[in-house]
NUBA-839428 format. One record per residue (C-alpha): residue number from 1; residue in three letters; x, y, z. Coordinates in nm, 2 decimals, decimal comma. Each point is the difference from the previous one (the first is absolute). Layout:
% NUBA-839428
NODE num residuo      X      Y      Z
NODE NUM     Ala      X      Y      Z
...
END
This chain:
% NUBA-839428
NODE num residuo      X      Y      Z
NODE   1     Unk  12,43   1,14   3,84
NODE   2     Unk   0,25   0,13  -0,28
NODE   3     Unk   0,13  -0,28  -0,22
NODE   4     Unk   0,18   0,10  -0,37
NODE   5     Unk  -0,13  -0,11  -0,31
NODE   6     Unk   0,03  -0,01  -0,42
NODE   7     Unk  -0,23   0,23  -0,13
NODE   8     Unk  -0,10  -0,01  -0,38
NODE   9     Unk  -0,10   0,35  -0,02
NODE  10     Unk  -0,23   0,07  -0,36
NODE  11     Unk  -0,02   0,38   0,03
NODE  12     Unk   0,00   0,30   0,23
NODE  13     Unk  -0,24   0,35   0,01
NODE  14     Unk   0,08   0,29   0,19
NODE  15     Unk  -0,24   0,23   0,18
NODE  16     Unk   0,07   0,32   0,11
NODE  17     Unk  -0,17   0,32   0,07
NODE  18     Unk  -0,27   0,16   0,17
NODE  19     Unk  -0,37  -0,06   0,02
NODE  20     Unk  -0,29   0,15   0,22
NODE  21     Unk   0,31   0,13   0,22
NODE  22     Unk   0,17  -0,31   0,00
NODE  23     Unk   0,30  -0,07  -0,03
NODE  24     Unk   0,12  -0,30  -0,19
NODE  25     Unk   0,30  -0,19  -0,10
NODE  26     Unk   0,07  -0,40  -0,09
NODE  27     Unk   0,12  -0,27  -0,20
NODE  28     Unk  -0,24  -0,27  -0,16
NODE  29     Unk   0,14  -0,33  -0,08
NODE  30     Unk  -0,18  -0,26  -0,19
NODE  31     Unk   0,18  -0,35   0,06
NODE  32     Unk  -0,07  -0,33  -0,12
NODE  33     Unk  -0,14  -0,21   0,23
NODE  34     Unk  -0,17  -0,39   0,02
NODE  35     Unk  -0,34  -0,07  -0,01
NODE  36     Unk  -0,10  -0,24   0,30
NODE  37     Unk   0,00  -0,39  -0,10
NODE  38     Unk  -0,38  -0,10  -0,07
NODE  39     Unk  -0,25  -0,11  -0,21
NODE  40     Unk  -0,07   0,32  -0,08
NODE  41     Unk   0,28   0,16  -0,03
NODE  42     Unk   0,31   0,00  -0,27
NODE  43     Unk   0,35   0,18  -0,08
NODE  44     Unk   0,09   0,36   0,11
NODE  45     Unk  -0,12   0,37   0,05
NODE  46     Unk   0,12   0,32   0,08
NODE  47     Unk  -0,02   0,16   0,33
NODE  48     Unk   0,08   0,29   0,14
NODE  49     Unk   0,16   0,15   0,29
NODE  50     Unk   0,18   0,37   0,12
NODE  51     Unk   0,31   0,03   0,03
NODE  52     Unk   0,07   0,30   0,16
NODE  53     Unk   0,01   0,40  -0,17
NODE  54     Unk   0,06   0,06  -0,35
NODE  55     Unk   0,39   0,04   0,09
NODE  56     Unk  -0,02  -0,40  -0,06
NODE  57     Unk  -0,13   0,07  -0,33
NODE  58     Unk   0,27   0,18  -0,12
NODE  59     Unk   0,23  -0,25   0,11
NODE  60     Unk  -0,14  -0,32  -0,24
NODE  61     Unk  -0,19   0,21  -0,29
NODE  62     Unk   0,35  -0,08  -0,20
NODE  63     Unk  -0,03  -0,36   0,03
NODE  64     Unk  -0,13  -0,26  -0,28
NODE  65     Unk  -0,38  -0,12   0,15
NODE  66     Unk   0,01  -0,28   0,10
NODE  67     Unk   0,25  -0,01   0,25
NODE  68     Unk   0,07  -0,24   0,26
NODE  69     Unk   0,12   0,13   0,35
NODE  70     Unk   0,08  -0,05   0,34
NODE  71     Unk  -0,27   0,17   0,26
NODE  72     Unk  -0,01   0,07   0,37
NODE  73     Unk  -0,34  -0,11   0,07
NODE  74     Unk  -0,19   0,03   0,40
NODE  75     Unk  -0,32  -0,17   0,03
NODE  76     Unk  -0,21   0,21   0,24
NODE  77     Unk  -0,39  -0,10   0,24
NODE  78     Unk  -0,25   0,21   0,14
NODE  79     Unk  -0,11  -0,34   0,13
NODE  80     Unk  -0,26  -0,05  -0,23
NODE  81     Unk   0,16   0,11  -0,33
NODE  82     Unk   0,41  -0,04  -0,15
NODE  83     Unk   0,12   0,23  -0,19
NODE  84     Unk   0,31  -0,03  -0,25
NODE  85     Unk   0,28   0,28   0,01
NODE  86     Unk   0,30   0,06  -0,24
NODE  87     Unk   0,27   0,18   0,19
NODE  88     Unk   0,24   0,00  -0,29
NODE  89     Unk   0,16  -0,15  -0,31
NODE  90     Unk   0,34  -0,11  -0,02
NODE  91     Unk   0,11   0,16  -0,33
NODE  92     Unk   0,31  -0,12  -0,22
NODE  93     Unk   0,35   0,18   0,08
NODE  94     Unk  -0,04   0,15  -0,38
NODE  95     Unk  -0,35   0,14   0,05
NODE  96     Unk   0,12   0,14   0,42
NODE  97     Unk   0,27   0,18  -0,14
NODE  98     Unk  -0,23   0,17  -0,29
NODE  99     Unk  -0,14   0,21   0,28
END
């Protein structure tokens, strides 16, 4: 199921390189997201979630944290687990046409 949403994005972290003979490359971001309702629980936290290679990283590192934004999101089963995956930001016209 892909739906899009506003995404309040707090801060990103590249990772590329190599390691044991792997190769890697992604983008981190760290959004802000709502703690469940409940007696235990109260106001927001940070999450995370990868969005891609660290291409995507070049493209926000410019902007002023936070940031609000539009994201392509899918939500994805195995049948016993879901799974929550970015497929991309939608980025200002000014920032677009920086790269």
């Amino acid at each position: 199921m892909k739906f899009v949403s506003d995404i309040t994005i707090l801060g990103a972290k590249q990772s590329k390189g190599e390691f044991d003979g792997r190769k890697f490359d992604s983008t981190k971001l760290f959004y802000q997201a709502d703690l469940k309702t409940g007696e235990n629980f109260v106001g927001q936290v940070g999450e995370s979630i990868t969005w891609g290679t660290s291409f995507n990283f070049e493209r926000i590192k410019h902007m002023k944290f936070p940031v609000t934004l539009k994201g392509t999101f899918e939500m994805v089963s195995n049948g016993s687990q879901s799974t929550l995956i970015l497929h991309d930001l939608v980025l200002p016209a000014t920032e677009s046409a920086k790269n």
